[in-house]
N, C-alpha and C positions, 0 to 999 in steps of 0.2 A: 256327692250324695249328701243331705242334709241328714243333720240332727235330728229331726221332730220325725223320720221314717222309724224312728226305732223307739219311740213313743208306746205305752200301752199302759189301759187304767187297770189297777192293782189293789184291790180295796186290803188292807192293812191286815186285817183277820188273818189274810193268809200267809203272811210274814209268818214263818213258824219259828217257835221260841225254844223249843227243847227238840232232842231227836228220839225219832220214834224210836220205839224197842219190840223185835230184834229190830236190827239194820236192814237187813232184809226185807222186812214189810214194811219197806214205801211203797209208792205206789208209782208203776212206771207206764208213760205214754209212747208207745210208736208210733213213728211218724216214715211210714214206705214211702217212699219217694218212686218206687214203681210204677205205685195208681193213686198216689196222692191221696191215700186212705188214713185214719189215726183211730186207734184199739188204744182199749190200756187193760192194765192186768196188775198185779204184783209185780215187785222187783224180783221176787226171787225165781218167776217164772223165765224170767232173760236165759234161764239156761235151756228153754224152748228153741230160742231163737237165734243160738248158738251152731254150727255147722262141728264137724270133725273136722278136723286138722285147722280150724280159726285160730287168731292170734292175738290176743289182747296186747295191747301198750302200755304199761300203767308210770305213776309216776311213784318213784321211794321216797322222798321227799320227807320230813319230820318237822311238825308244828313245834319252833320251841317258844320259852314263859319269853314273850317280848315286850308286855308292859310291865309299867314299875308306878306304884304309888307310894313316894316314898317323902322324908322329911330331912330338910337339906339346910345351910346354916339360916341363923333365926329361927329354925322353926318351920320353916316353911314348906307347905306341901306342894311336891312336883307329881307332872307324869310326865314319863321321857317312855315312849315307844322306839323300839329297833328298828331300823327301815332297813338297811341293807350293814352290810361287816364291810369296812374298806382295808383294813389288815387283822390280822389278830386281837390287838384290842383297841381297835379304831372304829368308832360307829358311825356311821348319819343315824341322825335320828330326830323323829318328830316329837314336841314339846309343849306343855301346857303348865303354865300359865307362863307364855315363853320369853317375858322382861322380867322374870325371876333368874331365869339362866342369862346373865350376859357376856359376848363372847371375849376372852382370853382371860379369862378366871378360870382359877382351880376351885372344886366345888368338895365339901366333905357329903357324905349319907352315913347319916346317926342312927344307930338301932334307936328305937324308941323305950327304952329299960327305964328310964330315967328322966322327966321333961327335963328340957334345958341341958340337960346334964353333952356339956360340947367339948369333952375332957379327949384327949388321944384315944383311950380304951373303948370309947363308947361308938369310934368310927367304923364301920364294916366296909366300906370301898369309897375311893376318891375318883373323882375326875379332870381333866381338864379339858375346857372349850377351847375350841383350834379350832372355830370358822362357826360362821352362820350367815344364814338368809331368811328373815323372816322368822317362823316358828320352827324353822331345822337348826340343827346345828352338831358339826361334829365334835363328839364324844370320844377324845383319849381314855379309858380306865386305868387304875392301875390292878386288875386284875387280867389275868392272862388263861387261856384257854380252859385245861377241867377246871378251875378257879373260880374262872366265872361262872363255866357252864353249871358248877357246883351251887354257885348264887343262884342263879337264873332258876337251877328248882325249886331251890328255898321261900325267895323274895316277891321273884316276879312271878307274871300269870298268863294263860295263855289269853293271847287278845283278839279277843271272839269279834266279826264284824259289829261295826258301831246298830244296827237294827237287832241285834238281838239285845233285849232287856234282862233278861232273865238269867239267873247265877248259873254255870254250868256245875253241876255236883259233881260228875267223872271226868275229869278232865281228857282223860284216853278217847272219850266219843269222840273228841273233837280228829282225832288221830285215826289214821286207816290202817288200815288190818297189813298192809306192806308197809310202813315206813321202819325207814333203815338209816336216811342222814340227816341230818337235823342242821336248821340255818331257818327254814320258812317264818315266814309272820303269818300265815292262814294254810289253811288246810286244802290239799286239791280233793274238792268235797266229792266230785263225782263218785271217790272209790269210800267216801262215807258209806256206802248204801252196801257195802260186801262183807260179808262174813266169812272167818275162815273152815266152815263149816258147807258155807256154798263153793267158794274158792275151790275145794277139796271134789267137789261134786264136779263141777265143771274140768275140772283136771282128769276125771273117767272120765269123760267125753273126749280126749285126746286135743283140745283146744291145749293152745302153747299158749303161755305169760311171757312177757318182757318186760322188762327194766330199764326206764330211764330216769336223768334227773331235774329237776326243774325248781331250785326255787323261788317260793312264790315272795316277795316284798310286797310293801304295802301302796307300792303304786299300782295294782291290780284295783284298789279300790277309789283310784284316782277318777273322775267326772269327768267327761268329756264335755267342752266347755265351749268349743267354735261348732259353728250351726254347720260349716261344710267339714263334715269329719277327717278330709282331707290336711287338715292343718293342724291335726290335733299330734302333740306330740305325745309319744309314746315310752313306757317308763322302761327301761332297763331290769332283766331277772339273770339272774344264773343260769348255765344249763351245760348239761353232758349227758354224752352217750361213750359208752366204751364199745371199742373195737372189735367185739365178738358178736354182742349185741347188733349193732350194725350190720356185719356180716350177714346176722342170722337172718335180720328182715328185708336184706337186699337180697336174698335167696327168696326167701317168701314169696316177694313184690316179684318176680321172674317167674313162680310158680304160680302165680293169682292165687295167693290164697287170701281169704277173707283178711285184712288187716283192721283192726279197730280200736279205734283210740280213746281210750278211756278217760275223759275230762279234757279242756280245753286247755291244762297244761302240758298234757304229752304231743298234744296239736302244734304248739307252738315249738316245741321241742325239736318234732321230725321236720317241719315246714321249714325251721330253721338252718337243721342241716344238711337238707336236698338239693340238689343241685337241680338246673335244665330238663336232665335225662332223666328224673327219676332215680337219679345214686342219692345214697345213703352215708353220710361224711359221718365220722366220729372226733370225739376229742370234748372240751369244753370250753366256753367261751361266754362273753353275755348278748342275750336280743332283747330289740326293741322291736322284733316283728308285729307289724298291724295289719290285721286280716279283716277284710271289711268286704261286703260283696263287689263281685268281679272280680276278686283275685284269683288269681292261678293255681292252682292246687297239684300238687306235684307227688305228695305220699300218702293222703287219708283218703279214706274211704265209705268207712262207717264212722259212728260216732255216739257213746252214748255219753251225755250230758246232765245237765241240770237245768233250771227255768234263774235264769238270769236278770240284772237289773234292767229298768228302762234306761237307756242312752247311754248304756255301760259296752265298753269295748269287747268283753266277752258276747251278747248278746249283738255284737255288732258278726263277731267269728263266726257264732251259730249260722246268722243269718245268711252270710257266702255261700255254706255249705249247700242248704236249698235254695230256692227263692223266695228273698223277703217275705213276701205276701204267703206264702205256705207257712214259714215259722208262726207269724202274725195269726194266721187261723189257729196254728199247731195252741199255742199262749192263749189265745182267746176259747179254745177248747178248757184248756187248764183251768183258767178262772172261773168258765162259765161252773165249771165240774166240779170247781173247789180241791184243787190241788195244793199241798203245802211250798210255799215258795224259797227261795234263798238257799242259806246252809245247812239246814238241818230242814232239807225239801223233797220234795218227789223229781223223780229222775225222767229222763228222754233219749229214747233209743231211735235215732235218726239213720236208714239203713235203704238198699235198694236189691 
């Protein structure tokens, strides 16, 4: 299947810059796959179209501060983004202006109290380069876990995708109303849009919540770059499920009850750990699962979403789910209607 199917024109306006307030009122498209019809409404209406005894999936996941603009010896200003933890204070991580960092140097980071001032006291974390390729390169600290994690609220910041321009003032919007573990570099935005005010609402309706984990690095924002998407390799995330959890929704799946998976991280999550039958595996591990149409779909069912990049592997996942050519109307509805696009966007209840 080629690159250019998952095309679609985007006029920039709708790149939205800030999120709406409440969370709640975005605005959500369904797309039935029954009669191939598409309504929209408010989000906060989804608890319309909610059943008793349905199940959400969501992802706990926690956005932490993973860029750093900082001033390193001479003076000079870096950005080192986190891409993924290879041990406790071992990074990969991507790099600008990155023949400033060269590899198997020790590197100081100077508070800025002081110009020049490149005295012992004035250092607040060291590193050292242990490999690179290009603009990566992994990052030893010598800061160790709350230490750093302690840095990382102070210093760094949370690294909002490269399209939005705009300062984020609360940095929590970026954050969903469940996270619990913290490691991601982006937010599983789909559960941007919930409040624990609707959350609560939907929970009298006897709809059950689950918990998995998923997270997200910054290869999610990787380009797909070969025209036959078939060769595009795909990036590595974290992910777990524990054992109860499991259980619970392999009971579910037995009972037909509505299962629904809340953003395209909790997709890759179950898809990952299904087997053949329809079982439900637990434990953790990482994938590089790439879901692109015609794959085999083994645990989802429903799906609500968000409106996705052009020829981004997310909007490649949506597209399996129906048929290209329905998502492609579904998007071309969006734009025509003037829907907000990206992370801070309107949502997509994909359902049958």
């Amino acid at each position: 299947m080629n690159l250019s199917n998952f095309e679609y024109e985007l006029p920039i306006e709708l790149i939205s810059q800030k999120p709406i307030e409440p969370r709640d009122h975005s605005r959500l498209l369904n797309l039935d796959l029954s009669n191939w019809s598409i309504t929209e409404t408010l989000f906060f209406n989804i608890i319309d179209k909610l059943w008793k005894n349905d199940v959400l999936v969501i992802n706990k996941t926690r956005v932490i501060n993973a860029r750093l603009h900082w001033t390193i010896e001479n003076w000079k200003i870096v950005e080192i983004f986190l891409h993924k933890q290879i041990s406790d204070n071992t990074w990969d991580c991507l790099v600008f202006p990155w023949k400033k960092l060269k590899p198997w140097k020790e590197i100081n980071f100077y508070l800025p109290t002081i110009k020049n001032d490149t005295t012992e006291e004035n250092i607040i974390m060291k590193a050292k380069i242990k490999d690179n390729s290009e603009s990566w390169r992994i990052l030893e600290f010598n800061k160790w876990w709350i230490e750093f994690l302690e840095l990382l609220e102070k210093l760094w910041s949370i690294p909002l995708p490269p399209y939005i321009k705009e300062k984020l003032e609360n940095k929590e919007r970026y954050q969903t109303v469940f996270n619990e573990v913290e490691w991601s570099v982006a937010a599983p935005t789909a559960w941007l849009h919930f409040t624990n005010e609707l959350i609560e609402k939907i929970k009298q309706k006897w709809v059950k919540i689950e918990k998995v984990l998923l997270h997200v690095w910054i290869g999610t924002f990787k380009w797909v770059e070969k025209e036959n998407i078939m060769e595009h390799k795909m990036h590595q995330e974290y992910i777990e499920i524990e054992k109860d959890v499991a259980k619970r929704l392999n009971e579910y799946k037995k009972e037909w009850k509505r299962i629904i998976w809340v953003g395209t991280t909790t997709i890759r999550v179950l898809e990952s750990f299904s087997d053949e039958k329809w079982i439900l595996k637990y434990g953790s591990q990482n994938t590089n699962i790439f879901i692109y149409p015609w794959y085999n779909w083994k645990f989802v069912n429903w799906i609500i979403t968000n409106f996705h990049l052009p020829k981004s592997t997310l909007l490649m996942l949506v597209s399996s789910f129906a048929w290209t050519e329905e998502i492609k109307k579904a998007y071309k509805y969006a734009v025509d209607n003037k829907f907000r696009f990206f992370s801070f966007w309107d949502a997509m209840f994909i359902y049958k």
